[in-house]
C-alpha positions in Angstrom: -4.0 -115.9 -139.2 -0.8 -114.2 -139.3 2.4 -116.6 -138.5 4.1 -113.7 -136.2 1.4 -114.1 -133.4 2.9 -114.3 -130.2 2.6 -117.6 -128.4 1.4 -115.7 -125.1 -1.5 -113.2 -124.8 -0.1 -111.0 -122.1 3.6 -110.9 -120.7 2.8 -108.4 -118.0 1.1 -110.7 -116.5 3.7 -112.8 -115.5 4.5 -111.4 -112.0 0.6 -112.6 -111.2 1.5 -115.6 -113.0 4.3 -116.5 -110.9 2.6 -115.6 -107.6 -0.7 -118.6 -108.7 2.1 -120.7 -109.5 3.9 -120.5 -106.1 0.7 -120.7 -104.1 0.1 -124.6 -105.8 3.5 -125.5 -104.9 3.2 -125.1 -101.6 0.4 -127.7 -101.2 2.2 -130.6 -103.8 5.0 -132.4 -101.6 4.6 -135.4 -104.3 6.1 -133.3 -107.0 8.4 -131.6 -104.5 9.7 -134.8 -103.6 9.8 -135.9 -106.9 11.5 -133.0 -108.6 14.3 -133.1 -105.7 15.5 -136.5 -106.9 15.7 -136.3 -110.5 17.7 -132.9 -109.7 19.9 -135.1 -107.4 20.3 -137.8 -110.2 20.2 -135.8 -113.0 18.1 -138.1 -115.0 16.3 -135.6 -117.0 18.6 -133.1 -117.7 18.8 -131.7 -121.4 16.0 -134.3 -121.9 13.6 -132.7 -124.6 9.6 -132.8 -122.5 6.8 -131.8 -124.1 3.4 -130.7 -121.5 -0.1 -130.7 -122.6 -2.2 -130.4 -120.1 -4.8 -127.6 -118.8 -2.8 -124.8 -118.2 -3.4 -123.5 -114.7 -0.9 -122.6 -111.6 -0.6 -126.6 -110.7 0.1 -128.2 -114.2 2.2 -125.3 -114.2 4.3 -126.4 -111.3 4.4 -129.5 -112.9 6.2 -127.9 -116.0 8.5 -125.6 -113.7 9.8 -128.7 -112.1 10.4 -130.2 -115.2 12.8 -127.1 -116.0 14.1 -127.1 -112.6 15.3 -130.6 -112.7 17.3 -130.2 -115.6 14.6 -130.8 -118.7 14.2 -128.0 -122.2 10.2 -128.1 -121.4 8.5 -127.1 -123.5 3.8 -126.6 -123.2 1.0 -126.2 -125.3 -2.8 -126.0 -124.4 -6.0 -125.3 -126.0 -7.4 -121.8 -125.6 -10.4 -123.0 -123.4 -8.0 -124.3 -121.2 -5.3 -121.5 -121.3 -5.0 -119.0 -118.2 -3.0 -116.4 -119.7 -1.5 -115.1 -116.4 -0.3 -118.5 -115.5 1.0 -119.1 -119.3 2.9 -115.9 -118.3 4.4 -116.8 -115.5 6.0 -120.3 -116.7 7.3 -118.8 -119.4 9.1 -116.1 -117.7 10.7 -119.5 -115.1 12.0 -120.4 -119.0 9.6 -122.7 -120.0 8.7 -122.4 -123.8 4.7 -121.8 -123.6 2.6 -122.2 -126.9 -0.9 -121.5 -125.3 -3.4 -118.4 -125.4 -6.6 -117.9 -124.4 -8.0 -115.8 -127.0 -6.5 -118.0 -130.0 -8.8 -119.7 -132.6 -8.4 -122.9 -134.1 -6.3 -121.9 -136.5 -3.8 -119.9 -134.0 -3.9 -122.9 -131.9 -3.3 -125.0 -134.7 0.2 -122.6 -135.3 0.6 -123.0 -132.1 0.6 -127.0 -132.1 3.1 -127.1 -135.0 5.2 -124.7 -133.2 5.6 -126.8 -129.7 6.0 -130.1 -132.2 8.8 -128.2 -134.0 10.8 -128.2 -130.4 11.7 -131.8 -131.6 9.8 -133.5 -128.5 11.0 -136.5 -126.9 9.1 -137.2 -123.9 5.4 -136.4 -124.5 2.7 -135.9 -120.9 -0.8 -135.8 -122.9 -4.1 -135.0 -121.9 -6.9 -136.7 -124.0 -4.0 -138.2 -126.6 -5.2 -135.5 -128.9 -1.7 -134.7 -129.8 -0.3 -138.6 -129.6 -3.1 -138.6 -132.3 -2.0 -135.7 -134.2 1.8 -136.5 -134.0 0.5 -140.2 -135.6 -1.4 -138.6 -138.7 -0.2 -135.0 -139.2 3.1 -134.7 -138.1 4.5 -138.2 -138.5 8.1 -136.0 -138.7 7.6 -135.8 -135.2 7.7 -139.6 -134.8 11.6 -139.4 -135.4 12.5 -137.5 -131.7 9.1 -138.6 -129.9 10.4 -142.1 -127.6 7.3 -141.7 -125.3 4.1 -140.8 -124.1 2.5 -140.6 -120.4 -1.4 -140.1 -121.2 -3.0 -138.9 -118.2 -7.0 -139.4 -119.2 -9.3 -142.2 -119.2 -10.4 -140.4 -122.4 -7.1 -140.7 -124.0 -6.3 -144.5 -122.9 -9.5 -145.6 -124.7 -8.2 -144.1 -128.2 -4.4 -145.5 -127.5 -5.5 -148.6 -127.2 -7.7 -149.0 -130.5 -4.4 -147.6 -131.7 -2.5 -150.9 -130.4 -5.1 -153.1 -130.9 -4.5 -152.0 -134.8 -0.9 -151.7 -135.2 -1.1 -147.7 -135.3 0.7 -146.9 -132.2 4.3 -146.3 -133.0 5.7 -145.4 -129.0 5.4 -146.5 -125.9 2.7 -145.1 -123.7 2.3 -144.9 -119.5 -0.9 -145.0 -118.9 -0.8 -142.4 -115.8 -4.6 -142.6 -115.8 -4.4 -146.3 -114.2 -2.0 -145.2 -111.5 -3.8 -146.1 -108.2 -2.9 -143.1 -107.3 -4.5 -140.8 -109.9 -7.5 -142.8 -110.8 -8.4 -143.6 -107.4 -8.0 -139.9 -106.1 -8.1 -138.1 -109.0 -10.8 -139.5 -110.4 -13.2 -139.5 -107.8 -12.2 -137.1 -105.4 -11.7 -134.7 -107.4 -12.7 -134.4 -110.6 -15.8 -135.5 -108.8 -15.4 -132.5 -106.4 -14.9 -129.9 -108.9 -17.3 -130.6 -111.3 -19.9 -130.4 -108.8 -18.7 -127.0 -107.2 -17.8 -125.6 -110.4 -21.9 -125.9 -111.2 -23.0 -124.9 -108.0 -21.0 -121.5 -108.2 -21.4 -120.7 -112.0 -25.4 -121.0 -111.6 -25.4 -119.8 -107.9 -28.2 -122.6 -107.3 -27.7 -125.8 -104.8 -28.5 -129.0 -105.3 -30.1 -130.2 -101.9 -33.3 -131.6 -102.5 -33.0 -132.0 -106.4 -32.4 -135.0 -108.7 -30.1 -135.4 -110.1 -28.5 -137.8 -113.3 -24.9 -139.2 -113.4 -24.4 -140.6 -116.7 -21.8 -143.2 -116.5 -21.0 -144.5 -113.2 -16.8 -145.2 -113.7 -14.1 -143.6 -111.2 -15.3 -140.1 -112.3 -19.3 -140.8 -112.2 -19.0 -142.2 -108.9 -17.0 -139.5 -107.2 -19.9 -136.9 -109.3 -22.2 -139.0 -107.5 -20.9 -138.9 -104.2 -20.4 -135.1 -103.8 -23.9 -134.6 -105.5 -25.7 -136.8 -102.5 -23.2 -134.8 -100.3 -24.8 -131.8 -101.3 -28.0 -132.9 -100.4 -29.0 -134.4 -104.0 -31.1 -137.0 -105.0 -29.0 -139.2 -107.0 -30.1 -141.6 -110.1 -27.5 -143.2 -112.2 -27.6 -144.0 -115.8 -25.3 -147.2 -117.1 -24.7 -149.8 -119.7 -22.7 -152.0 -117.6 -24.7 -154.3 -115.4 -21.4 -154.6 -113.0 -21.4 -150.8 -112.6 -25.4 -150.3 -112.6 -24.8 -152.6 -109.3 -22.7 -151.0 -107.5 -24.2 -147.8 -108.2 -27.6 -149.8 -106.3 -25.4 -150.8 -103.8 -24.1 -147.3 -102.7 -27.3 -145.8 -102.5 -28.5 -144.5 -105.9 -31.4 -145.3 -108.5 -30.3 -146.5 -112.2 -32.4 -145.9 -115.0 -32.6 -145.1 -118.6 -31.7 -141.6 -119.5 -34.5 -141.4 -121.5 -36.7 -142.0 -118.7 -35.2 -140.0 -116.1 -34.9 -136.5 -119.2 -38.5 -135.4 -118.4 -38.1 -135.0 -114.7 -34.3 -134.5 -113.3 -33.1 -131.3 -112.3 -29.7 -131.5 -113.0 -27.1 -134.1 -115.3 -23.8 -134.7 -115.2 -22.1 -136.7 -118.0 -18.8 -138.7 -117.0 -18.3 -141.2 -120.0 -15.5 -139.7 -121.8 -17.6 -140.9 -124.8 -19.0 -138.9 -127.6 -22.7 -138.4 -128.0 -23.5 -139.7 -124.2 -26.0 -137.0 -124.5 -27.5 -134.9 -127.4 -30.4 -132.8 -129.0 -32.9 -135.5 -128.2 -32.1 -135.7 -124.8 -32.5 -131.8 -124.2 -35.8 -132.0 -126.1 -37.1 -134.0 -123.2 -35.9 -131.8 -120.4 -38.1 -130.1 -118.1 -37.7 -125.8 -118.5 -34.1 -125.3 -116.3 -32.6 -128.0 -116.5 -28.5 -128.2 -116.3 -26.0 -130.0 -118.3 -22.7 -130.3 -117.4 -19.9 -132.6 -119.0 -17.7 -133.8 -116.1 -15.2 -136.6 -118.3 -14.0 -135.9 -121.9 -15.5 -132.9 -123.3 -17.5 -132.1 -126.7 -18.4 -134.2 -128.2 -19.8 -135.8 -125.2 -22.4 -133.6 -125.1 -23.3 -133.0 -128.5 -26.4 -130.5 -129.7 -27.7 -132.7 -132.7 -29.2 -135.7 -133.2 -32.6 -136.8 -134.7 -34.0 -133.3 -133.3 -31.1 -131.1 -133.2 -31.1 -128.0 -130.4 -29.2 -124.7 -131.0 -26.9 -122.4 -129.3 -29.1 -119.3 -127.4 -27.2 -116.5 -125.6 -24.8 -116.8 -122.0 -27.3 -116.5 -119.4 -24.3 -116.0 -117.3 -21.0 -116.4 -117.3 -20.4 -120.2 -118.1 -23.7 -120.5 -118.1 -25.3 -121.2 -122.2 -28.9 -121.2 -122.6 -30.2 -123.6 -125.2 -33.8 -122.7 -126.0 -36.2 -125.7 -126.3 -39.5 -123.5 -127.6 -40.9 -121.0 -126.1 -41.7 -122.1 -122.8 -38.3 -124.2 -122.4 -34.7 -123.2 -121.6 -31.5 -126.1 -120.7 -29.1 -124.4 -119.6 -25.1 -126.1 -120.6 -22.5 -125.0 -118.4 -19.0 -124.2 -119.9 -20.0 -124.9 -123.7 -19.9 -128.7 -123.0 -16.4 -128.0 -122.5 -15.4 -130.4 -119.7 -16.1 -128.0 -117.0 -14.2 -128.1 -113.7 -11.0 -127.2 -116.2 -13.2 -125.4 -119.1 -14.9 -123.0 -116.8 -13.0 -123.5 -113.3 -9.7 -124.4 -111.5 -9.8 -127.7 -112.2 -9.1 -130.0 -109.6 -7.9 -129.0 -106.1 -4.5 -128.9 -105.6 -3.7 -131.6 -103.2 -5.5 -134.3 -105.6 -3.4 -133.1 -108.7 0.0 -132.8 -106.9 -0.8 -137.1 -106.5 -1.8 -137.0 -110.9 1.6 -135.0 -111.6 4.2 -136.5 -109.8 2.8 -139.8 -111.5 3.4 -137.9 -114.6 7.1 -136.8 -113.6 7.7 -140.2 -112.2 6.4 -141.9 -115.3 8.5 -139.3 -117.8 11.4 -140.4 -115.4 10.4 -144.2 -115.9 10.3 -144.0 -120.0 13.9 -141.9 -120.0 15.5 -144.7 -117.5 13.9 -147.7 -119.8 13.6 -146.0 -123.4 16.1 -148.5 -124.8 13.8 -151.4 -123.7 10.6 -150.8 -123.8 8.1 -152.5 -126.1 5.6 -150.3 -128.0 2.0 -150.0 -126.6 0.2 -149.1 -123.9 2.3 -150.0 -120.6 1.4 -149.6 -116.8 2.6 -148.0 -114.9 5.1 -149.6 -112.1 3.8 -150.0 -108.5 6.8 -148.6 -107.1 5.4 -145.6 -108.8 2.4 -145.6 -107.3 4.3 -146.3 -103.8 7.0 -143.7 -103.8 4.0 -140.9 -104.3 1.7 -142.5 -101.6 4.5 -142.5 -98.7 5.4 -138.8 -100.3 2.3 -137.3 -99.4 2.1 -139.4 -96.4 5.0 -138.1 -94.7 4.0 -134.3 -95.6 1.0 -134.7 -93.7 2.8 -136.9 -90.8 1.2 -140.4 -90.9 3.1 -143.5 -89.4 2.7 -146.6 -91.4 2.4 -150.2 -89.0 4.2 -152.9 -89.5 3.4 -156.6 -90.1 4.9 -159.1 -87.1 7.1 -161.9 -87.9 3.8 -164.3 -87.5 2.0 -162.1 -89.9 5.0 -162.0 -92.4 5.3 -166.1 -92.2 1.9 -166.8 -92.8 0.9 -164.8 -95.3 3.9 -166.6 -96.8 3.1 -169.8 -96.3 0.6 -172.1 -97.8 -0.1 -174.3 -94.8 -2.6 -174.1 -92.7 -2.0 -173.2 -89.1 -5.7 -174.4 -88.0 -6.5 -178.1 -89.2 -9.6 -179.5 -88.8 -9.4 -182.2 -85.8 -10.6 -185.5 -86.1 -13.6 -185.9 -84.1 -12.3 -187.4 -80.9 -8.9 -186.6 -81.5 -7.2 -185.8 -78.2 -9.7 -188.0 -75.9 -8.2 -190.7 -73.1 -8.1 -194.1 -74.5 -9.6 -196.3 -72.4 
């Protein structure tokens, strides 16, 4: 692959580009609130941030404000999860973009090196695939890079095996926790979107069907909810006996996935774990079946196994058909890509503008603390979590009440304002 490749696909397309990314800024008040104080303070100017997220119009707003407040931004993306249009249209707001949708690994890999050579010193990651990279195969990078705000479950679970074994060399926010992403984000969304972005690549509904949620965390649950919305049957798949409960508790069957391959109409993956589902599984799938990776991506869904299952043609768009024999056809959606971002929007807007001022707010957090902060994986600060809430909450016009002074005193005070009586107590002597 040549080295002069352009780091866009299409200029030209920027006008469009802009025009996606002005729409999503009109629904994020978060990020509008939050990008209006760091341009008042001036905390992040000339301060060197590094995006990696999906590219789309609302991580793209993210980035803008970024710029706008003051930041040299600079973003990077896969190709699955490049919109070229959008990619366009940031870079023409001045935003260095490294991110096209028809590159191959290799151009992506030029790509990668190219935003790393911008001399990064705030890092938002997706998935920690490039804290990961930056750690084994660009360790020059190490010398600029003073933190990290890692937006997935997915990416926590690798940071912290880093930790745990003395490999992690920065500090890391773990956005993910925020109440406000993973409690929003999480369910509401990604658990939205993963469902709708099925139901319109296949054109097929899901009332009346079964279907599987494998893993029942923030993610599975929200999968789960929006599939019994829709009319589904639910039955949940778990290793966690806590977990397994609650999914009992809200309505749904758990099972093996073994047991329920033969018979369910439709699965869902949400572990953020590789090889949650595989050949082996597909081999026992009834002819139509659907697969669809709602947490981390390949390899959660992976084709091999004891009995490994091939590749067939696109039955549609998003839409891979993995022939079992002759009589049998699963059908993947999006690759195994994860797919509300691999073969969707992503998210809707409102539920990422709470995920991305998080990630401003925690990019504003490690530039204000850099000189104190301990290595790891950190969490973030409830104020955080606060300052987005009442954001949001005053854009759409709710009133917050207010304790009384007898409320305020007791839950302050360890004594208790009913004793028991002594039997008799208060009676006549006689």
């Amino acid at each position: 692959m040549s080295i002069k490749i352009a780091n866009i696909a299409d200029a030209e397309s920027a006008p469009e580009g802009r025009d996606r990314i002005s729409w999503a800024r009109g629904f994020m008040p978060a990020v509008k609130d939050a990008r209006e104080e760091f341009i008042a303070s001036g905390e992040l100017r000339g301060r060197r941030i590094g995006v990696v997220l999906t590219l789309e119009p609302k991580t793209a707003c993210l980035a803008a404000s970024l710029k706008e407040a003051g930041a040299e931004v600079s973003v990077f993306c896969d190709a699955a999860y490049t919109t070229d249009s959008v990619a366009a249209g940031l870079e023409s707001l001045g935003v260095k973009v490294y991110a096209r949708s028809d590159a191959d690994k290799e151009t992506e890999l030029v790509l990668l090196n190219r935003f790393l050579d911008d001399e990064i010193e705030y890092l938002i990651d997706d998935g920690a695939h490039v804290t990961r990279y930056i750690h084994t195969e660009r360790r020059d990078a190490l010398k600029t890079l003073k933190g990290v705000a890692e937006e997935t479950t997915s990416g926590l679970r690798p940071l912290r095996v880093m930790e745990k074994e003395g490999a992690l060399e920065v500090p890391c926010m773990a956005v993910n926790d925020a109440k406000t992403k993973v409690l929003f984000d999480n369910v509401y969304g990604t658990g939205q979107s993963v469902v709708t972005t099925l139901i319109d690549l296949t054109n097929t509904q899901l009332q009346g069907k079964s279907v599987v949620v494998v893993g029942y965390g923030f993610v599975g649950r929200g999968i789960a909810l929006s599939a019994h919305a829709f009319g589904a049957r639910v039955s949940v798949v778990e290793i966690d006996p806590v977990r397994a409960l609650q999914a009992l508790h809200e309505g749904h069957s758990v099972s093996s996935l073994e047991e329920l391959c033969p018979t369910a109409d439709v699965f869902f993956t949400a572990t953020g774990i590789g090889y949650t589902l595989n050949g082996d599984h597909m081999r026992l799938m009834k002819d139509g079946a659907i697969v669809s990776v709602g947490g981390a991506g390949p390899p959660e869904v992976d084709l091999g196994g004891n009995q490994p299952v091939q590749r067939g043609d696109f039955a549609r768009d998003g839409v891979r058909a993995i022939p079992i024999d002759a009589n049998r056809t699963v059908f993947l959606i999006a690759d195994g890509d994860c797919s509300n971002v691999g073969a969707a929007e992503g998210n809707p807007i409102e539920i990422m503008d709470l995920s991305l001022a998080v990630q401003m707010r925690a990019i504003g957090y490690l530039v204000e603390n850099s000189a104190t902060l301990s290595v790891g994986v950190l969490p973030i600060p409830p104020e955080i979590d606060t300052r987005v809430s009442m954001s949001v909450l005053r854009a759409k016009g709710a009133v917050l009440d207010e304790p009384s002074p007898e409320q305020i005193r007791h839950a302050n005070s360890w004594l208790d304002d009913n004793p028991v009586e002594e039997e008799g107590a208060g009676e006549a002597e006689e």
